[in-house]
C-alpha positions as CSV (number, residue, x, y, z in Angstrom):
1,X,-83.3,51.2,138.1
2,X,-81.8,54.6,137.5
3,X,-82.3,57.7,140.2
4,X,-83.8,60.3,139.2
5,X,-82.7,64.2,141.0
6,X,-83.2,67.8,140.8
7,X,-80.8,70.0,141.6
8,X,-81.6,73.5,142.8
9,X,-78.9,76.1,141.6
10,X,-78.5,79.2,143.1
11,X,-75.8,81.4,140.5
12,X,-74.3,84.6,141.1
13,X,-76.1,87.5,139.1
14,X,-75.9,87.3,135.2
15,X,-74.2,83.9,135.4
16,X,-77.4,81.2,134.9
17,X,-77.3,81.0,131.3
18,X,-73.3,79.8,131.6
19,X,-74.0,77.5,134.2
20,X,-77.3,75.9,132.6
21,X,-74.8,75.7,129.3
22,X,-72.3,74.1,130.9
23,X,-74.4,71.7,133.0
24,X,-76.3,70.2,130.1
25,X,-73.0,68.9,128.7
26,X,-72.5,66.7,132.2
27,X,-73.1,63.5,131.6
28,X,-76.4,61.9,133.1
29,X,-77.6,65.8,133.3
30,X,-81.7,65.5,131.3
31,X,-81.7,68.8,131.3
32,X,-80.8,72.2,132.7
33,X,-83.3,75.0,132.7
34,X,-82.9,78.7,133.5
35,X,-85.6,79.8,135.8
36,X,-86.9,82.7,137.9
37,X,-87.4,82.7,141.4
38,X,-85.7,81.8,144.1
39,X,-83.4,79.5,142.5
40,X,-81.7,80.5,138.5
41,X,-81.7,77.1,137.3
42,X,-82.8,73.7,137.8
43,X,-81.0,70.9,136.5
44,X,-82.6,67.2,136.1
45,X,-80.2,64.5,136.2
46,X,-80.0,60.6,136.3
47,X,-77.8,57.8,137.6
48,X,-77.5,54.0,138.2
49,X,-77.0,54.9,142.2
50,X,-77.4,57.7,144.5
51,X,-73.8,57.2,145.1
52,X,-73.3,57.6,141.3
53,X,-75.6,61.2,141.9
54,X,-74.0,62.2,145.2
55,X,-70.8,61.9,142.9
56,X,-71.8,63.5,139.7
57,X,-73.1,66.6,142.1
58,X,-70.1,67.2,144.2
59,X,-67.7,66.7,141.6
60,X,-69.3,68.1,138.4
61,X,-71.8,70.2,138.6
62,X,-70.8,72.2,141.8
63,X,-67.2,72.7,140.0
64,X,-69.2,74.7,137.5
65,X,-68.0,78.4,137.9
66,X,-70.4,81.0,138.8
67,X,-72.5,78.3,141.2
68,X,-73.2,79.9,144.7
69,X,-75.1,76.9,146.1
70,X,-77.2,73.3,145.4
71,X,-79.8,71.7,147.0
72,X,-80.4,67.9,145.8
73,X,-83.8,66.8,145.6
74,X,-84.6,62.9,144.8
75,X,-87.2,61.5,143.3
76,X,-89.0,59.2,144.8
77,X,-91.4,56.8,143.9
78,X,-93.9,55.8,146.7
């Protein structure tokens, strides 16, 4: 059974289109939205293990230049 995140992407100004670009093309990455508020974009992403997730997050997507911070949030199926 896959796991299922979104991650919460705080950019730094003019820089959300780049990073939701560039984070659609991660694999396991749904999809990547720009958005207003208090976060520019939110990314939904899947993977065979949190592990898997945990990796793809730290590794990939916060590499992604222009990214100020991330905040992980599991889905969870109660």
């Amino acid at each position: 059974m896959a796991v299922t995140a979104y991650v919460l992407i705080q950019t730094e100004v003019g820089k959300s289109a780049g990073v939701a670009r560039q984070a659609a093309d991660i694999p396991g990455v749904v999809s990547a939205q720009d958005v207003t508020g208090p976060y520019d974009v939110i990314v939904q992403a899947q993977a065979d293990s949190v592990d898997e997730l945990g990796r793809m997050v730290v590794s990939q997507i916060q590499f992604i230049e222009g990214i100020t911070r991330t905040v992980t949030c599991p889905v969870v199926n109660l």
